[in-house]
N, CA, C and O of each residue as an XYZ file, in Angstrom:
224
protein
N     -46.682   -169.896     20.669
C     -46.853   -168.625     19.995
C     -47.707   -168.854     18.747
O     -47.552   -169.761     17.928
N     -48.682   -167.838     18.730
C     -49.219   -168.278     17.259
C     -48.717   -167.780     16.146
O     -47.533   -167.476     16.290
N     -49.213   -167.540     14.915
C     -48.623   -167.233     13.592
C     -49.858   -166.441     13.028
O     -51.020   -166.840     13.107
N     -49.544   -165.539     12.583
C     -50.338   -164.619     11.683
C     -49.931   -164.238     10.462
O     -48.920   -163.567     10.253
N     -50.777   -164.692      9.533
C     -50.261   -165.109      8.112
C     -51.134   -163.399      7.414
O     -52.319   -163.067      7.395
N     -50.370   -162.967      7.124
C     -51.073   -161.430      6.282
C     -50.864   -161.791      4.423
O     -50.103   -162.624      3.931
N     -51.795   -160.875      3.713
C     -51.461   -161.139      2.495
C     -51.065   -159.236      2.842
O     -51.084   -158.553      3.866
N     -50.718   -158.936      1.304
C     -50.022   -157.413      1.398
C     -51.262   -156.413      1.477
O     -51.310   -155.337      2.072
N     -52.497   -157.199      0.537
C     -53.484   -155.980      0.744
C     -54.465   -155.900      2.285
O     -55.487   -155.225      2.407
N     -53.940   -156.631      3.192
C     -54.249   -156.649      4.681
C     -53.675   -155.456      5.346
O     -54.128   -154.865      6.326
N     -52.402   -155.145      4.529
C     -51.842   -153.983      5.603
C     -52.013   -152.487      4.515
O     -51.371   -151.436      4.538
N     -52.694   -152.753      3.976
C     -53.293   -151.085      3.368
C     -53.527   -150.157      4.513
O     -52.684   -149.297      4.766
N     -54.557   -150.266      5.184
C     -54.815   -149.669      6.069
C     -53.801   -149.266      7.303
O     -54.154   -148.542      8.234
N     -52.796   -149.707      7.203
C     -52.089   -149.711      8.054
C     -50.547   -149.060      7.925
O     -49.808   -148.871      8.891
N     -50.200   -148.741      6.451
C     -49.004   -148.245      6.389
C     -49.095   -147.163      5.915
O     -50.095   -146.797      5.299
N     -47.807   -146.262      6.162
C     -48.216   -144.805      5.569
C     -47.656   -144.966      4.442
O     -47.247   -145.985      3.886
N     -47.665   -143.425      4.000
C     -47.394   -143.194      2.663
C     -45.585   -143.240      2.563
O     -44.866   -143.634      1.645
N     -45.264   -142.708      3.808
C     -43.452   -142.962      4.050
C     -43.456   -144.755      3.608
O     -42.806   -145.131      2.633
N     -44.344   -145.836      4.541
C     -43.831   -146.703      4.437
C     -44.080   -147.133      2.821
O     -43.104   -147.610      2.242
N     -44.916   -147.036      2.320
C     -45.505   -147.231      0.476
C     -44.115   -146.693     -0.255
O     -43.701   -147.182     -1.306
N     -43.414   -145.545      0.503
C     -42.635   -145.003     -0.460
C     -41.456   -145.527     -0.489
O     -40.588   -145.477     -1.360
N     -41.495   -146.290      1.031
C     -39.318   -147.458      0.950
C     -40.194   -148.477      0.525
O     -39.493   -149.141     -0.238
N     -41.678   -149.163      0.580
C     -41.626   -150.837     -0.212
C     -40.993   -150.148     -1.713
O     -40.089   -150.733     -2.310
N     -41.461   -149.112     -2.125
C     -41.865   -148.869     -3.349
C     -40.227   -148.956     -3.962
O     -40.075   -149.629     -4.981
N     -39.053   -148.307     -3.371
C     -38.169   -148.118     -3.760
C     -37.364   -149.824     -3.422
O     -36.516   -150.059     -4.282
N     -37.483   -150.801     -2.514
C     -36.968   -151.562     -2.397
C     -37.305   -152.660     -3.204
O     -36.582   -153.650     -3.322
N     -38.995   -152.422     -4.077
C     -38.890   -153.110     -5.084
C     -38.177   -152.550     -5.876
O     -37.261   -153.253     -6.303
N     -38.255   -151.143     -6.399
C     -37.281   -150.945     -7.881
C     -35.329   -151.819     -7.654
O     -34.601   -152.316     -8.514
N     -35.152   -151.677     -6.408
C     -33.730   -152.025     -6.367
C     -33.586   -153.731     -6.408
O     -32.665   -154.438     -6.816
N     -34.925   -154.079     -5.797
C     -35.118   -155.882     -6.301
C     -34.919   -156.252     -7.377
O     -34.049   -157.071     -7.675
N     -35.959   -155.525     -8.414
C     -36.007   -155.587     -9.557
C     -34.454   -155.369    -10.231
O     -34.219   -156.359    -10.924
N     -33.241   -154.344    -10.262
C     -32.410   -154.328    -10.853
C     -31.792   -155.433    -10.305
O     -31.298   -156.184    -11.146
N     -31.682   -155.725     -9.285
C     -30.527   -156.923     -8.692
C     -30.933   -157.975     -9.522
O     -30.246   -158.915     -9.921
N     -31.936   -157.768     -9.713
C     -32.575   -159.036    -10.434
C     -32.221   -159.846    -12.443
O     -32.113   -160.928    -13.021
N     -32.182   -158.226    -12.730
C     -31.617   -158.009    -13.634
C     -30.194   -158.390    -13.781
O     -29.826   -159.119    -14.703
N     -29.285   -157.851    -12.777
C     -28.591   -157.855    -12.973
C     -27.925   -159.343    -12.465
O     -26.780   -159.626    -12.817
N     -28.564   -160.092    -11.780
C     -28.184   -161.837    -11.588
C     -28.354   -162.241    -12.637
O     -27.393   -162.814    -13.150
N     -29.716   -162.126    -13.481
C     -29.604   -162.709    -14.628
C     -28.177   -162.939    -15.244
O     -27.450   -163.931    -15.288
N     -28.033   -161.511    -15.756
C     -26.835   -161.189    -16.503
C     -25.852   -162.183    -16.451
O     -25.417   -163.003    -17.260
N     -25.589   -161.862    -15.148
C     -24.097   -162.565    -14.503
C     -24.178   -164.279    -14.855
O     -23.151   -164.889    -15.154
N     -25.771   -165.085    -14.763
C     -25.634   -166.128    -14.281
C     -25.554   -166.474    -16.309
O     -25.286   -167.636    -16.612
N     -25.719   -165.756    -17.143
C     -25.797   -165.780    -18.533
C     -24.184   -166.263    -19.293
O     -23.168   -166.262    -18.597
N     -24.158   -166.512    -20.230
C     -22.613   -166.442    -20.803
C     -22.536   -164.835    -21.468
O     -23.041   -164.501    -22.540
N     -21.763   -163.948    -20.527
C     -21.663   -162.547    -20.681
C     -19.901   -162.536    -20.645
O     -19.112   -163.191    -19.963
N     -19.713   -161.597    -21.589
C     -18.096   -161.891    -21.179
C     -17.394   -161.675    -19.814
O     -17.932   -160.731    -19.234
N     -16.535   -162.136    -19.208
C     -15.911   -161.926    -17.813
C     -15.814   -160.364    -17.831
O     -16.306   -159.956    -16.779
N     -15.486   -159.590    -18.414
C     -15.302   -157.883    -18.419
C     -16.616   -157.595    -16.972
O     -16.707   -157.330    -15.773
N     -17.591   -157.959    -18.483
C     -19.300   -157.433    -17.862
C     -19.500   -158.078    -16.479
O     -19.985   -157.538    -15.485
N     -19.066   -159.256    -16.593
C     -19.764   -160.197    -14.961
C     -19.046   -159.193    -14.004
O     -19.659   -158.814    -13.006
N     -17.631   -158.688    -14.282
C     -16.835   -158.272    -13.140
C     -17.238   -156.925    -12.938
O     -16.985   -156.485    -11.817
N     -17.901   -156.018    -13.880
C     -18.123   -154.894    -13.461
C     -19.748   -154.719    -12.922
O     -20.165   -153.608    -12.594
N     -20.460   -155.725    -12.879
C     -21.629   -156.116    -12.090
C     -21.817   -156.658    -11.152
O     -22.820   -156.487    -10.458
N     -20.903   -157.437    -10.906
C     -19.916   -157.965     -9.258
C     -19.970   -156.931     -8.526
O     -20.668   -156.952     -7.513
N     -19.048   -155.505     -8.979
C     -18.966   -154.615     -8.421
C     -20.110   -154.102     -8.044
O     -20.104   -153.957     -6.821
N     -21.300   -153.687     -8.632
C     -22.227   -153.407     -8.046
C     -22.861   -153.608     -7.817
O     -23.816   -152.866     -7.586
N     -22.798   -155.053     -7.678
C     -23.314   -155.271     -6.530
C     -22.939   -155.138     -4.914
O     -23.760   -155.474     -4.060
């Protein structure tokens, strides 16, 4: 089988505006998770880690 290596601006042409609009939102929710690992992996008091546990 071969392998086809894409960079992201390869599939411009190719996705709609629906699909632009879930990358778009699945980065913003990357981005908070992201945030919010920080946090946790920080010396934050146990309160905060546990109520960021949760939402995760």
């Amino acid at each position: 089988m071969s392998k086809i290596t894409l960079k992201a601006q390869d599939l411009d042409d190719y996705l709609t505006k629906e699909d632009n609009n879930i990358l778009e939102e699945m980065n913003k929710n990357y981005q908070e998770v992201m945030k919010i690992f920080h946090t946790c992996s920080t010396n934050q008091s146990v309160k905060k880690r546990e109520k960021l546990y949760k939402i995760i």
